[in-house]
N, C-alpha and C positions, 0 to 999 in steps of 0.2 A: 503316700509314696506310690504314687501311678496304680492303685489297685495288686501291689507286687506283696502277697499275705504273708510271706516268710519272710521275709527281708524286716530288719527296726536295728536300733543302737542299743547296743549294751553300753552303758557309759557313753563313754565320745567315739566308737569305734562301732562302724556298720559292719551286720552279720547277715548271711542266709542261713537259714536256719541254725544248726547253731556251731553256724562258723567263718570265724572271721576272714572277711576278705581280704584283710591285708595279708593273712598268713597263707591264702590262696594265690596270691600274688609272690611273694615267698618261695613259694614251692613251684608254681606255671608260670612266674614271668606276666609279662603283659605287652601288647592288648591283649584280651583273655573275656572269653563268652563263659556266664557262669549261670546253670540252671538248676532249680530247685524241682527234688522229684516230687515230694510233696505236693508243689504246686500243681505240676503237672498232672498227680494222680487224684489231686483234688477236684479240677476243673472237670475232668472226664467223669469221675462216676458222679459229678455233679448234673451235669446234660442227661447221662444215664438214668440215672435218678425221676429227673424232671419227665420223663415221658409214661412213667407208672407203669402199665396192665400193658399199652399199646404196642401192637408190633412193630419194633422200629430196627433200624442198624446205623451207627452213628461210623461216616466214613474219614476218617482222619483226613484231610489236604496235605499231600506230602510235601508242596512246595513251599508251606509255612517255613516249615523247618522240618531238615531231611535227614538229619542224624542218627546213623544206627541206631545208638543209647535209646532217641526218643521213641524210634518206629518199635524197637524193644519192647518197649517200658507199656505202650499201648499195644500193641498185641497181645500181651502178658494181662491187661483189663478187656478182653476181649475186641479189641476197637478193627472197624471194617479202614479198608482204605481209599481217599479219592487220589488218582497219579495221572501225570500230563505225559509222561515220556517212559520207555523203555526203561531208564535208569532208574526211572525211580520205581517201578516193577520191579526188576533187579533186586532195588533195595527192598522194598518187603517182603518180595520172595526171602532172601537171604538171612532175615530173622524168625522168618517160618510164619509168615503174616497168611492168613488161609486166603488163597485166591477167591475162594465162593464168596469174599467179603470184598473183593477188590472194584470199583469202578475206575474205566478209563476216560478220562474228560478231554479238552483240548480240540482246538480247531485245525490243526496239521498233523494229525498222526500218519504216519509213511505204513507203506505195505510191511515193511518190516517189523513196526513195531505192533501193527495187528497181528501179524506171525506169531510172534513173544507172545500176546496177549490171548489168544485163541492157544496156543500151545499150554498154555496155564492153567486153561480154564477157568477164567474172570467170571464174574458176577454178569457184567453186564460192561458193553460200550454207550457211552454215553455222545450220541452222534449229534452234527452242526453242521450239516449242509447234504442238499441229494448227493453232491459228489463225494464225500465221505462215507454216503451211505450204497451207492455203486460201488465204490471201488471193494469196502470192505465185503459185500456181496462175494465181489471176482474172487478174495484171498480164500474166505472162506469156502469157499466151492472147491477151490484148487487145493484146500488141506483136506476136504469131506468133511467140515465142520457146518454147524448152523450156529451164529455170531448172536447173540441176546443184543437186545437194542434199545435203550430208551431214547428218545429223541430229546433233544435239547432244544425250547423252544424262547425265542426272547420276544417277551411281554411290552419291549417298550414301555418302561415305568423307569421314571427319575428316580434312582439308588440315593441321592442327595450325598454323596460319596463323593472324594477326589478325581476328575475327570478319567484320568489315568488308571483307576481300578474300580470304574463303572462299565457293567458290564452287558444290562439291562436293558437299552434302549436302541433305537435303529440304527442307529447309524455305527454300533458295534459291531467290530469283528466276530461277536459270540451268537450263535443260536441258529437256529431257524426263524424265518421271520415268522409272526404268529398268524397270518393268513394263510399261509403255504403249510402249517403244520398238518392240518388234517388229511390235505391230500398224500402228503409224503407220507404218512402213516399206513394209508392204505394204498401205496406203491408199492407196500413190502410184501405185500400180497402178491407180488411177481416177482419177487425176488427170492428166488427159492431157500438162498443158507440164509437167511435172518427171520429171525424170530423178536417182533415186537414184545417188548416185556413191559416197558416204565415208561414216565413221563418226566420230563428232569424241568428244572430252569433256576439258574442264580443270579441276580441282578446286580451283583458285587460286593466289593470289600469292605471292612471297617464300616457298614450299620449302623447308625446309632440313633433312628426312628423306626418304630416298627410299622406306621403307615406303607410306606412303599413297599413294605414287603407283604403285607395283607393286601394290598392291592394286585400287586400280579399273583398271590394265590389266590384270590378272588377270579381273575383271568383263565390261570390254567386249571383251576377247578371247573368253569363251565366248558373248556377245551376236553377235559375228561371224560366230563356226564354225555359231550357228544361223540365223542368214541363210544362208550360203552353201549349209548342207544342204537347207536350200527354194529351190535354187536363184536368192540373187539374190547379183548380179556386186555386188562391192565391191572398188572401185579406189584408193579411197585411207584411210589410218588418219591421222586428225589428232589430237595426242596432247598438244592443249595446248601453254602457256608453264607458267612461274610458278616458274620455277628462282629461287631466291634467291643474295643479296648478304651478305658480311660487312661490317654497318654498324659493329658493335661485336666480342660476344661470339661472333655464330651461327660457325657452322660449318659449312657448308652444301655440298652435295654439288656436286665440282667438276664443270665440264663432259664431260669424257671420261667419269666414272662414272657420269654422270646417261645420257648416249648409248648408254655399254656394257648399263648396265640395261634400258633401254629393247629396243635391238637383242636383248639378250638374250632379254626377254617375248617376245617375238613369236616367233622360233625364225624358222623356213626359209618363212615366210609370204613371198608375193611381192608384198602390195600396197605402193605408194609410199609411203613416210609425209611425214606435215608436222607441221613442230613451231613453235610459235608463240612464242617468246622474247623478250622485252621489257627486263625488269629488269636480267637477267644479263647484257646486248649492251651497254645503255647506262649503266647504274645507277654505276656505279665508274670510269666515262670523264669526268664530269663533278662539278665541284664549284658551288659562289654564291660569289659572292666578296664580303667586304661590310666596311664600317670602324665603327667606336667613334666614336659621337657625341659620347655622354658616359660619364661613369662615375658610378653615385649611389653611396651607401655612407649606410645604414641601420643601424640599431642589431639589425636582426633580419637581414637581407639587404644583401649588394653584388650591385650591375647593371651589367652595361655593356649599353648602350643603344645599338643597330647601328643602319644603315641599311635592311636589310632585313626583313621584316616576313612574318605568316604569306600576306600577296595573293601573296609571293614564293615561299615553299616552305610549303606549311600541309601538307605530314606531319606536320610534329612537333606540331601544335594538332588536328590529324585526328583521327590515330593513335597519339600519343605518343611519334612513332617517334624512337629516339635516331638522330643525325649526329655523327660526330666533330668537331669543331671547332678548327682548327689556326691558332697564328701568322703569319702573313706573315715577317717576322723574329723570330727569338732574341735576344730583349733581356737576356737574364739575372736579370734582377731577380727579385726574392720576387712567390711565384703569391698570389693569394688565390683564393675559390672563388666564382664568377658565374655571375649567372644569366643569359644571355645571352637579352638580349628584345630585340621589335623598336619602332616608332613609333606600330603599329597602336592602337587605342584597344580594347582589348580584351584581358584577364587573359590570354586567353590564346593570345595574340600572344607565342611563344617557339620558338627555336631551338634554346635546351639550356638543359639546367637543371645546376646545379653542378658549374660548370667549372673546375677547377685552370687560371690562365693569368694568366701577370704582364702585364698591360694598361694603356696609356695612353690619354688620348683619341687620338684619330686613328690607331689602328693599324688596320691589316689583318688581317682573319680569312680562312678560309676553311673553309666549313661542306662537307663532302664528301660521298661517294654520293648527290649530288642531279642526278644525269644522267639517272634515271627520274621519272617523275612532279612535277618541280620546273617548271619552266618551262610542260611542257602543262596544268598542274591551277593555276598563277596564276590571278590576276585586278586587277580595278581597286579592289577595294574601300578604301574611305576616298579614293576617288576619285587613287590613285596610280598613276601610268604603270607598264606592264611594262615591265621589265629591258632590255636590253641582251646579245644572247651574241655567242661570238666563239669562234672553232674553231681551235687550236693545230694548226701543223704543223709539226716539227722548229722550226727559229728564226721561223718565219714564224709571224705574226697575222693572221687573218680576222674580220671583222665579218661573223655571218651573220645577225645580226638588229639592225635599229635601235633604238636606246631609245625609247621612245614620246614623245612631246608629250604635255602637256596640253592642248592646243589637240584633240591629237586623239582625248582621252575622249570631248570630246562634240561632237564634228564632223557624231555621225546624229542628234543632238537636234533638236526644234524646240521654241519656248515655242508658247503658246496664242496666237492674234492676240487 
């Protein structure tokens, strides 16, 4: 079941841990984002785990998935964090997430949200261009602050990842290009509020060979050894996220192997590393939970026609990304092959495409590994409320997020007088 550890059937009836999704459905309604803490606390002191003796700080992606409940749950395991925007600063701050664990990532951060981030006092900015490293200069000077800086440097190495969440190579919007890094390094030396701290690089999402990523830490490990020989102090190696999930077929390198590799490049180096993890922490702790409206049947196509829509999970209209998609109950009957689509008004409004599963109207599905990027990458489009989640703990059900109103779409509108 997509690598999803809590999740199996009791009988003919699917559970997360030990509770039934139908009776989750019962009480939140659907569509409905349903996560196991379990999973989630497994995954993390698993990575934890995996690094031994070495000084490391493992920094959460808060755009995986950005939910209170979750930012909670790892802060509470001591978990650092990696945030692209103000908001999502906000949101760690607001669980008591320690700032000295915080990095800021992202290739457009605004004065203002260096403001925020200097006002906090983050861990470190994690910079992607001389201009973000001027400008951030000018803020800090103008607060009397000194900015910590690791540079972000992209290696230009094939991620062999979805074009789309490749991040690694030149002609990406991400990094410094890696001939210009070492001069900008020591531009900072005229830059009075920044202070060089780290070396950062991620080549992107969903991994699921570890070659390419030994490759560009093979790159920025000798981009290091020549800092260091021009004597400059480098305290920390941030070494990315982008470990991948088995949604289907992948195979993906498990966590202890992805760590041991890692630990390995580097040899007897004593700076702290940080590693930024998102997919692999949340991705396979969370499913959508969703019913069969209708069923059509077409002389070219059968449909069943969910409640859920791509405003709810648009990987699969994104990126074409397959989700397993699983019965609520085992009804027995004869499968036919569906297309499982959603209300949205648009072709390509779709959850799966040709899916073996004996379906009536009103059953229950559950569309899986959508714990990454499903809930924070929603919307309202076709003007439909966001979902409903609710956080599984042993027998226990928590509501960590309300279902929206429609009253409360447009509650910041105003008409024209």
């Amino acid at each position: 079941m997509s690598g999803f550890p809590f999740l199996k059937y009791h009988g003919t009836e699917l559970f997360v841990e030990s509770v039934s999704l139908d009776k989750i459905s019962q009480e939140f309604g659907s569509p409905c984002y349903v996560y196991s803490r379990a999973a989630l606390t497994n995954a993390y002191r698993e990575m934890d785990a995996a690094f031994s003796e070495r000084n490391h700080l493992i920094c959460y992606a808060v755009k995986a998935n950005s939910s209170l409940a979750i930012l909670d749950l790892f802060t509470r395991l001591g978990s650092g964090f990696d945030i692209v925007s103000e908001g999502e600063l906000r949101r760690v701050l607001k669980v008591g997430g320690d700032p000295q664990k915080i990095v800021f990532s992202g290739v457009g951060k605004s004065s203002d949200e260096m403001r925020a981030a200097l006002l906090a006092n983050i861990l470190c900015f994690n910079v992607e261009s001389e201009a973000e490293l001027i400008l951030l200069n000018q803020v800090a000077k103008e607060m009397d602050k000194i900015a910590p800086v690791s540079m972000r440097v992209n290696p230009d190495v094939d991620a062999k990842t979805h074009p789309y969440i490749s991040t690694g190579l030149k002609e990406n919007k991400f990094g410094v290009p890696f001939n210009e890094a070492e001069k900008l390094y020591f531009s900072g030396e005229n830059l009075t509020n920044i202070r060089m701290t780290g070396l950062d690089f991620h080549i992107g999402s969903q991994l699921t060979e570890l070659a390419p990523f030994s490759e560009a830490c093979e790159k920025v490990l000798v981009l290091l050894d020549r800092l260091e020989d021009k004597n400059l102090k480098i305290e920390h190696l941030d070494f990315g996220g982008g470990l991948g999930i088995r949604y289907s077929e992948e195979n993906p390198p498990s966590i202890q192997n992805y760590i041991a590799a890692l630990c390995e490049d580097l040899g007897d180096r004593a700076q702290r590393i940080l590693v930024e993890p998102g997919r692999s922490l949340v991705g396979n702790a969370g499913l959508l939970l969703t019913r069969v409206e209708y069923l059509k049947h077409t002389s070219h196509r059968d449909f069943a026609i969910v409640d859920a829509a791509m405003n709810d999970l648009i990987r699969p209209a994104l990126y074409d990304a397959y989700h397993e998609i699983l019965p609520i109950t085992m009804n027995g009957r004869d499968t036919k092959n569906y297309q499982i689509v959603g209300p949205v008004c648009e072709t390509g409004d779709f959850l799966g495409h040709n899916r073996s599963l004996a379906l009536s109207q009103g059953d229950l599905l559950a569309v899986m590994s959508a714990g990454a990027y499903g809930m924070s990458m929603s919307s309202n489009y076709n003007s439909r409320p966001r979902v409903a989640e609710v956080m599984v703990d042993g027998d226990s059900i928590h509501l960590i997020r309300e279902r929206e109103s429609i009253e409360q779409l447009f509650s910041n509108e105003r008409v024209l007088p």
